[in-house]
C-alpha positions in Angstrom: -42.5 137.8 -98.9 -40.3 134.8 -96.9 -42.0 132.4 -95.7 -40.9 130.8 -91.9 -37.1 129.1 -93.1 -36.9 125.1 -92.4 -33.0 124.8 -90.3 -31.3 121.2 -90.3 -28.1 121.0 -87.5 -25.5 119.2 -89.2 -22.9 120.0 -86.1 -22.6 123.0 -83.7 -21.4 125.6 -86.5 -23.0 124.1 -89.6 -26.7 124.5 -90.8 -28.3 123.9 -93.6 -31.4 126.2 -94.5 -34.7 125.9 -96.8 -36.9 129.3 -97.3 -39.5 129.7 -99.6 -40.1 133.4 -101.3 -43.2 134.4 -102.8 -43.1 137.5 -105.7 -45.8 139.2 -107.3 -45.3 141.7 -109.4 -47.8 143.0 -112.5 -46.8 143.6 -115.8 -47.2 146.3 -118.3 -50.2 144.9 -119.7 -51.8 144.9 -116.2 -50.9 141.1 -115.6 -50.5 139.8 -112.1 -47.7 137.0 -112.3 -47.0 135.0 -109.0 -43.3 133.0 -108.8 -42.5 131.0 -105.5 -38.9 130.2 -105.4 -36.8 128.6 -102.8 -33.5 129.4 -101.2 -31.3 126.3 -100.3 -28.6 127.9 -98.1 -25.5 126.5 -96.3 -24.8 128.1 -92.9 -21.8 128.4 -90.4 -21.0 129.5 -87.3 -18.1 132.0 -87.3 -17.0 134.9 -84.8 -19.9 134.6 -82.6 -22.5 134.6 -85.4 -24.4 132.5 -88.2 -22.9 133.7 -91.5 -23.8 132.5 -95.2 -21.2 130.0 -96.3 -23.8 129.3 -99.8 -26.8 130.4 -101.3 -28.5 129.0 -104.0 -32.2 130.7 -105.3 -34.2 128.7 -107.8 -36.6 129.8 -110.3 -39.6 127.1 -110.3 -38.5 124.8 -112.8 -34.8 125.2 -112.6 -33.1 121.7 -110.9 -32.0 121.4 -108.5 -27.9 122.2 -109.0 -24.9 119.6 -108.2 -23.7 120.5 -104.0 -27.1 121.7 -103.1 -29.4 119.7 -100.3 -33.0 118.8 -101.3 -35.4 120.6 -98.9 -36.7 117.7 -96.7 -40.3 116.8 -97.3 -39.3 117.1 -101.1 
């Protein structure tokens, strides 16, 4: 599941992006286990369309890596 993405303008053909994604999955000992991980993505405006210039996904715990915005709010 995504949740709604946050979009920050940085000029008319780059964007950065925040969205949060929710798994659930069960193991084989019947175990629910919930993760909620965020995508930190650099957008650009090419050819008449938003295109992914960068996409970073991070495990909870993971820091955050060297290039990637902090989601604001954070």
């Amino acid at each position: 599941m995504l949740v709604q993405p946050v979009i920050e303008f940085e000029g008319p053909t780059r964007a950065l992006a925040w969205t949060d994604m929710a798994g659930l999955a069960t193991d084989e000992a019947g175990i629910a286990r919930a993760n909620l991980s965020p995508y930190h993505d650099r957008l650009v405006f090419e050819e008449e369309c938003w295109r992914f210039a960068a996409r970073a996904l991070l495990i909870a715990g993971d820091e955050l890596p060297a290039g990637v915005a902090q989601s604001p709010g954070a």
